[in-house]
C-alpha positions, 0 to 999 in steps of 0.5 A: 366500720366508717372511718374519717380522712383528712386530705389535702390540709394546706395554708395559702399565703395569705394564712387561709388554713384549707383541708378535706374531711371525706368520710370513707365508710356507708354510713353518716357520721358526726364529726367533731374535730379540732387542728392547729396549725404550728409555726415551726420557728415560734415552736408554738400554734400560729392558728388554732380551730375546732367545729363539727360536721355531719358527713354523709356516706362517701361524702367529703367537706372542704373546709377553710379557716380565713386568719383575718386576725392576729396568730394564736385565736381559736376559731369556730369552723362550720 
């Protein structure tokens, strides 16, 4: 069975979102995946996201969220 790791998820200081999804199993695998990013003090998500991406064995993606914008949009990641 394949499965999907989700590594090294961090946010800069610029509010850049970054994490690693590394598919552990031999097989290809479609991924379809969606995060938030919660602000502890507001007790609500800073920044939302969903995207898909296909992996192929053993391989990993890194992916970024560039904020741009004001807290609280959902964002379409590649």
């Amino acid at each position: 069975m394949s499965t999907v790791a989700v590594r090294d998820a961090y946010c800069d200081l610029d509010n850049n979102f970054t994490f690693t999804l590394e598919n552990t199993g031999g097989n290809p695998r479609s991924i379809e995946y969606v995060w938030t990013l919660n602000d502890p003090m507001a007790r609500m998500p800073l920044y939302r996201g969903e995207g898909s991406v296909v992996l192929q064995p053993h391989e990993s993606r890194t992916l970024t969220f560039k904020s741009g914008g004001p807290p609280g949009p959902l964002a379409k990641m590649p």
